[in-house]
C-alpha positions as CSV (number, residue, x, y, z in Angstrom):
1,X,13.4,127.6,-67.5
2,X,17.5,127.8,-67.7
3,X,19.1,124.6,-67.5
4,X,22.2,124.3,-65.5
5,X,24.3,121.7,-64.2
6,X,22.4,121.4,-61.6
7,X,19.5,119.9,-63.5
8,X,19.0,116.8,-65.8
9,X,16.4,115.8,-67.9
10,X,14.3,112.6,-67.1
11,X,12.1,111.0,-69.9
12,X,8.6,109.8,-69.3
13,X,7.6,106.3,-71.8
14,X,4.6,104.4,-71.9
15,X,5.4,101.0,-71.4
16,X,4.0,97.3,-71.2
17,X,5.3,95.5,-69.0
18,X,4.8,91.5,-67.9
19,X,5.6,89.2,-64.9
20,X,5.5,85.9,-67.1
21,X,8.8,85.9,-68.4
22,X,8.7,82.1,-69.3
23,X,5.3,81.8,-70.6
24,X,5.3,81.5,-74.1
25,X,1.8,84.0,-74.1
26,X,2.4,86.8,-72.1
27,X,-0.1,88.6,-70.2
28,X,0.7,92.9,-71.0
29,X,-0.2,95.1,-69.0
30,X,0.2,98.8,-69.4
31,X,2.6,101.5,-67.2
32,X,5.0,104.5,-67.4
33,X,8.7,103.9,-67.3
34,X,10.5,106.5,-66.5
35,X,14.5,107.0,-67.5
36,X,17.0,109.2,-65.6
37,X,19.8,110.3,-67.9
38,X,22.0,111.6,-65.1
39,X,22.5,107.8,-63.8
40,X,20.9,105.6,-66.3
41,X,18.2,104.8,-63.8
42,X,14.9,102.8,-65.4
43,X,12.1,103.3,-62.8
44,X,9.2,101.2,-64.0
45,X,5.0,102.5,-62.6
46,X,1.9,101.0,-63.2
47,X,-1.0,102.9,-64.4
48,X,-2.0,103.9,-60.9
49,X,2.1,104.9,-60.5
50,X,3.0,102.2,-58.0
51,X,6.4,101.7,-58.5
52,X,6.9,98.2,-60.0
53,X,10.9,97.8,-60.1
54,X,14.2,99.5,-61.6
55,X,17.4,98.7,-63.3
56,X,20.4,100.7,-64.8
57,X,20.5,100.8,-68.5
58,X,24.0,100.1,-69.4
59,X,23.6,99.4,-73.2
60,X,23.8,103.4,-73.9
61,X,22.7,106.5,-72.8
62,X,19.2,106.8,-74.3
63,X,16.1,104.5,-74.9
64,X,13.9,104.0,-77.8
65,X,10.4,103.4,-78.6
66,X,10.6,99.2,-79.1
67,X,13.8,98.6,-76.5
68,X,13.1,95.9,-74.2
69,X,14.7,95.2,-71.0
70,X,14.1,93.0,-67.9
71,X,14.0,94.0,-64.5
72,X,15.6,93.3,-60.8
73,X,12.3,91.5,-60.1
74,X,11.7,89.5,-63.1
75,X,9.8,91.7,-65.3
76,X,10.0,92.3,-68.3
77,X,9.2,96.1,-69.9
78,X,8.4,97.4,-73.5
79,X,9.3,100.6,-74.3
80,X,6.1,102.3,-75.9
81,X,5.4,106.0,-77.2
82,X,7.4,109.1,-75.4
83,X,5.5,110.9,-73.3
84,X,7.5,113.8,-72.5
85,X,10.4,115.2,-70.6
86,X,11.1,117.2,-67.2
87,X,14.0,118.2,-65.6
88,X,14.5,116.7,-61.8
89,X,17.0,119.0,-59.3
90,X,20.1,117.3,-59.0
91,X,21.7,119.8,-56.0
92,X,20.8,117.6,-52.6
93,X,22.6,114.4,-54.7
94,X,25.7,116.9,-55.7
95,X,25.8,118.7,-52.4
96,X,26.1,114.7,-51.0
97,X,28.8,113.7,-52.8
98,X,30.6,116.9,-52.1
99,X,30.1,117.8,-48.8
100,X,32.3,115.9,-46.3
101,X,30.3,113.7,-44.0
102,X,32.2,111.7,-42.4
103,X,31.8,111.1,-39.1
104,X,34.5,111.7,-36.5
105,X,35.9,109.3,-34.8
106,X,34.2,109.3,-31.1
107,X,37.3,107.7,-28.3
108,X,36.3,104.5,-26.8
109,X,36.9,105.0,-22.8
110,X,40.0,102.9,-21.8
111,X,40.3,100.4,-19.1
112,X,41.3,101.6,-15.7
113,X,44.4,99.9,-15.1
114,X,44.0,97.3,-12.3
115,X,45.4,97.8,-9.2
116,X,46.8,94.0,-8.9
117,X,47.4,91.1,-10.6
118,X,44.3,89.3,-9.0
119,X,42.1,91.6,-9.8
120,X,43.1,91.5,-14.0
121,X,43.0,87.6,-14.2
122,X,39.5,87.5,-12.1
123,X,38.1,90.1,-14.8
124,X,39.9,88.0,-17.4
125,X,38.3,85.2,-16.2
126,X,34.6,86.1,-15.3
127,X,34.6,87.9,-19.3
128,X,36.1,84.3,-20.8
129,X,33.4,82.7,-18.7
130,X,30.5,84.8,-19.6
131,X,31.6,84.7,-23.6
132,X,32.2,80.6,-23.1
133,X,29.2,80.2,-21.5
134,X,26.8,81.6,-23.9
135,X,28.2,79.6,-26.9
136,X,27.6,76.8,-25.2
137,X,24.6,75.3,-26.2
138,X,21.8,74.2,-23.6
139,X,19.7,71.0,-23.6
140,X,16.1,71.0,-25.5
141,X,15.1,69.5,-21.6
142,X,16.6,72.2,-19.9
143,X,15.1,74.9,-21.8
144,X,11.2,73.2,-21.4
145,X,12.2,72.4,-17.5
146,X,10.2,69.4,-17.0
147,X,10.6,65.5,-18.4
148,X,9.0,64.4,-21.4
149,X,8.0,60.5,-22.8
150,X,9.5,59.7,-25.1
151,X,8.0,60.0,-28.4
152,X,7.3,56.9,-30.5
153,X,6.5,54.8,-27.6
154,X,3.0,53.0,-27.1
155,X,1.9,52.3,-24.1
156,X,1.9,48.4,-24.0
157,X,-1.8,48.0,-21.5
158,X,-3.4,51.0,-22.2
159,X,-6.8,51.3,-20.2
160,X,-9.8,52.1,-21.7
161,X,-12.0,55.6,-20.2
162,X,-14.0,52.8,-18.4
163,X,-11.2,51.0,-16.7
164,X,-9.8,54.4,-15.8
165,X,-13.2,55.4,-13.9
């Protein structure tokens, strides 16, 4: 396979990695961690390759067998054995960054000019009333529509089932 610019390599690691990054014993447990050289990406999997959390490596631009580093999410990883290398296509992140996609500006539709001065204030008006009104806020009794006790208050002569029959 010829390697272009195209391509860059990504390195596959066992790993342990933890969620207790407080406890003073750690619970291990094993994964793959995988690291992409083009961006300095660390993709961490567990052993059933459910993707666990990533980071950017910014100390350099390799990683070792014995290198710890803690992820996003709060876990921490050990860097175990190498298990080997493959090359991921880099062309639909390149043709990205070099194709122009910006989107073109779509034209709002103007306002129609009014045809009198009574016409733009009412329209003025009716839009600073609609905006106005639903700022304002509205009662908690208006929104359930129908009185309520107050709460708190005991009912001085309460009547017993019996009395009530």
């Amino acid at each position: 396979m010829s390697l272009s610019q195209n391509t860059a390599p990504v390195t596959e690691f066992r790993c342990l990695f933890t969620h207790d990054l407080r406890r003073k014993q750690k619970r291990w447990q094993d994964g793959y961690l995988k690291f992409h050289t083009f961006n300095n990406r660390v993709m961490v999997y567990d052993t059933a390759r459910n993707f666990l959390g990533d980071t950017y490596h910014k100390d350099s631009n390799e990683i070792h067998e014995g290198d710890e580093l803690t992820l996003d999410k709060g876990i921490m990883v050990e860097v175990a054995d190498a298990v080997g290398v493959t090359q991921t296509d880099l062309t639909p992140i390149l043709e990205k960054k070099h194709s122009p996609h910006q989107k073109a500006a779509v034209p709002r539709p103007a306002l129609q000019p009014a045809t009198s001065n009574v016409v733009q204030r009412t329209v003025a008006s009716n839009l600073a009333a609609r905006n106005v009104s639903h700022l304002r806020h509205k009662s908690l009794n208006s929104l359930l529509g129908k009185k309520r006790a107050p709460i708190g208050k005991v009912d001085p002569h309460p009547k017993s089932p019996y009395e009530a029959r």
